[in-house]
C-alpha positions in Angstrom: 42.9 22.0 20.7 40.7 24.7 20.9 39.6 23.9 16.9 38.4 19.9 18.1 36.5 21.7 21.0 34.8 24.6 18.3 34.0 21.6 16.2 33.1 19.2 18.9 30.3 22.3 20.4 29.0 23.0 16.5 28.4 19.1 16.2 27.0 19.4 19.5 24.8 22.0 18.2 23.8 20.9 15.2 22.6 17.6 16.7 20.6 19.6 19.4 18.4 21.6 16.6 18.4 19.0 13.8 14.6 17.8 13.6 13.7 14.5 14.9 12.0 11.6 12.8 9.0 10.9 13.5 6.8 7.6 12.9 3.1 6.9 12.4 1.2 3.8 11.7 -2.8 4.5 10.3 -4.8 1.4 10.0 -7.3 0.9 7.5 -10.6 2.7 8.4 -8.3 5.6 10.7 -9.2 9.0 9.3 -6.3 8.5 7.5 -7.0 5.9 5.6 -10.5 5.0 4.2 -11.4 1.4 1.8 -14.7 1.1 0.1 -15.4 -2.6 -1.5 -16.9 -2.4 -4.7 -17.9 -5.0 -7.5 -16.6 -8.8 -7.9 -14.3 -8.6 -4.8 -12.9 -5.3 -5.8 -11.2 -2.7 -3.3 -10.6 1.1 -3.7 -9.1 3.3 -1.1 -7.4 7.0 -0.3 -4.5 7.4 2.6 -3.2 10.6 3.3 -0.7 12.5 6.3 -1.2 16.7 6.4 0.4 18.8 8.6 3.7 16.8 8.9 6.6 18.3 10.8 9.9 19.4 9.5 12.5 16.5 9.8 12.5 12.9 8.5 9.3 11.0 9.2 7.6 7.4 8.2 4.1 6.5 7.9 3.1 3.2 7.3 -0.4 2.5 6.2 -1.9 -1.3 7.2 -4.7 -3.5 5.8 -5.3 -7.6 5.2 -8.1 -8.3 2.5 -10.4 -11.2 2.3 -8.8 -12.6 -1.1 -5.1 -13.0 -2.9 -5.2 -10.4 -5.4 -2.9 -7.6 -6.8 -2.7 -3.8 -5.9 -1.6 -1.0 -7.7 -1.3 2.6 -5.9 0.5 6.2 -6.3 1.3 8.9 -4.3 1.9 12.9 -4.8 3.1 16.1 -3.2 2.8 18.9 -3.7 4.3 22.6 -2.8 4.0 26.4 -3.2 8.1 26.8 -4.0 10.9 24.3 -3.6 12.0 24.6 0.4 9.1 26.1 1.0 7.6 24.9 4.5 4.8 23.0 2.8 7.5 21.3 0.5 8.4 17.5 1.4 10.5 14.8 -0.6 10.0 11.7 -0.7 12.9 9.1 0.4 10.7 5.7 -0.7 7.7 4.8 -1.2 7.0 0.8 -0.8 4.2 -1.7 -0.7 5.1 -4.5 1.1 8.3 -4.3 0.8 8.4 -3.7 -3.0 9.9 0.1 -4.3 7.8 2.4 -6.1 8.6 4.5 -8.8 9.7 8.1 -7.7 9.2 11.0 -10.3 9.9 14.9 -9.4 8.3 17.4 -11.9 8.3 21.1 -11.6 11.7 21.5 -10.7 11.3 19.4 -7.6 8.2 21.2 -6.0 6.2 18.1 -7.2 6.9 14.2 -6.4 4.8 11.5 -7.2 5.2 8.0 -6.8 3.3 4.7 -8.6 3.7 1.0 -8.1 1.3 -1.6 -10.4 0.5 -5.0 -9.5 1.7 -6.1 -6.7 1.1 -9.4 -5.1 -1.6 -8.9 -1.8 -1.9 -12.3 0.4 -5.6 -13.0 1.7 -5.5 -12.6 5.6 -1.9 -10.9 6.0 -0.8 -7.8 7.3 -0.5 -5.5 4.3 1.6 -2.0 3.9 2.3 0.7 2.2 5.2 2.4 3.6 6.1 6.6 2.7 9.3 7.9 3.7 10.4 11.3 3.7 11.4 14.2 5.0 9.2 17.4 5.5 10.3 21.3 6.2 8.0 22.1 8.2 4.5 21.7 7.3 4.0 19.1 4.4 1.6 16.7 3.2 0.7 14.2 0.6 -2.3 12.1 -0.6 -2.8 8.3 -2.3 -5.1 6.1 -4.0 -4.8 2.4 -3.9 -6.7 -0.1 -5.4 -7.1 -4.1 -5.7 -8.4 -6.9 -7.5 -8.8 -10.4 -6.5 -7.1 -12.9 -8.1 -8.6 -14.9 -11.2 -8.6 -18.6 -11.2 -5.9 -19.9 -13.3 -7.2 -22.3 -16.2 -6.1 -25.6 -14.5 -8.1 -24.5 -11.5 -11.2 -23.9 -13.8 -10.3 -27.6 -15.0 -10.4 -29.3 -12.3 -13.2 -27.4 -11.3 -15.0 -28.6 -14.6 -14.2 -32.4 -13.8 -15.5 -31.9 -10.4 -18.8 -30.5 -11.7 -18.8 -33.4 -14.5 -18.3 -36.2 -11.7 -20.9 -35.3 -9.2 -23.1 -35.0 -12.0 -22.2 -38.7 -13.5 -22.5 -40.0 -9.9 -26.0 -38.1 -9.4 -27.2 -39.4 -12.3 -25.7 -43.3 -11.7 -27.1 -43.3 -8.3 -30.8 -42.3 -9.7 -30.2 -45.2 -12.3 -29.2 -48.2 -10.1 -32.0 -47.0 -7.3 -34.8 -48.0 -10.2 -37.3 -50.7 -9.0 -38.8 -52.9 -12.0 -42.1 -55.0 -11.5 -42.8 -57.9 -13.3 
């Protein structure tokens, strides 16, 4: 009896001090996350969390874009020592929805994360989701990019015949409006 009450009060305990998650959501354009356009409907942007607490935490990072396109993106850490208080591991890392690669160099004081390609839809709520947990004071930076979407060759096709059949009804309509004098 008085072993299931030790154990039950060192449960107890251990549930009192263990660190609480802790979530945040930055929107496109927060200090947290910045976008620049750039050329032919391109997009590039940086997102970013410092000073993160210990315990598990989530951030999730929103945007919707003008255009269906793909995005590619990756992640890092990094640390002073393994368990040092400025050292943070990442659980997942996903864009929406979809897993990115984790990698772990220098014995686990370094993580890093990529994901290439992935399908953005015009007008929806986008994310990138980082999941982790932190010992006390960690932080990590990312870079994503986009590019729209080029037309598939049956959509240049059509687009073709389009072009072709305002121009042969253009041109019929200027014929048949001709007035002849005798």
């Amino acid at each position: 009896m008085k072993n299931a009450l030790f154990a039950a009060g060192v449960a107890a305990l251990g549930f009192a001090l263990a660190p609480s998650a802790q979530a945040a959501t930055f929107p496109v354009g927060s200090p947290n996350f910045t976008a620049s356009p750039g050329p032919n409907g391109t997009f590039a942007g940086a997102f970013f969390n410092t000073g993160i607490a210990a315990g598990t935490f989530t951030d999730t990072f929103t945007f919707t874009l003008p255009t269906d396109g793909f995005g590619s993106g990756t992640v890092t850490t990094s640390a002073n020592f393994l368990g040092s208080a400025n050292d943070l591991d990442f659980t997942s890392v996903l864009i929406n929805g979809v897993e990115a690669e984790l990698f772990t160099a220098g014995g686990g004081v370094f993580e890093s994360a990529y994901q290439n390609l992935i399908p953005i839809t015009a007008g929806q709520l986008n994310t990138i989701t980082v999941t982790g947990f932190s010992r006390g004071n960690g932080a990590y930076g990312g870079q994503a990019s986009f590019v729209p979407t080029i037309p598939e060759p049956a959509t240049w096709a059509m687009m073709m015949v389009g072009f072709v059949m305002v121009g042969a009804a253009a041109r019929y309509r200027k014929r048949s409006t001709n007035v002849r004098y005798a």
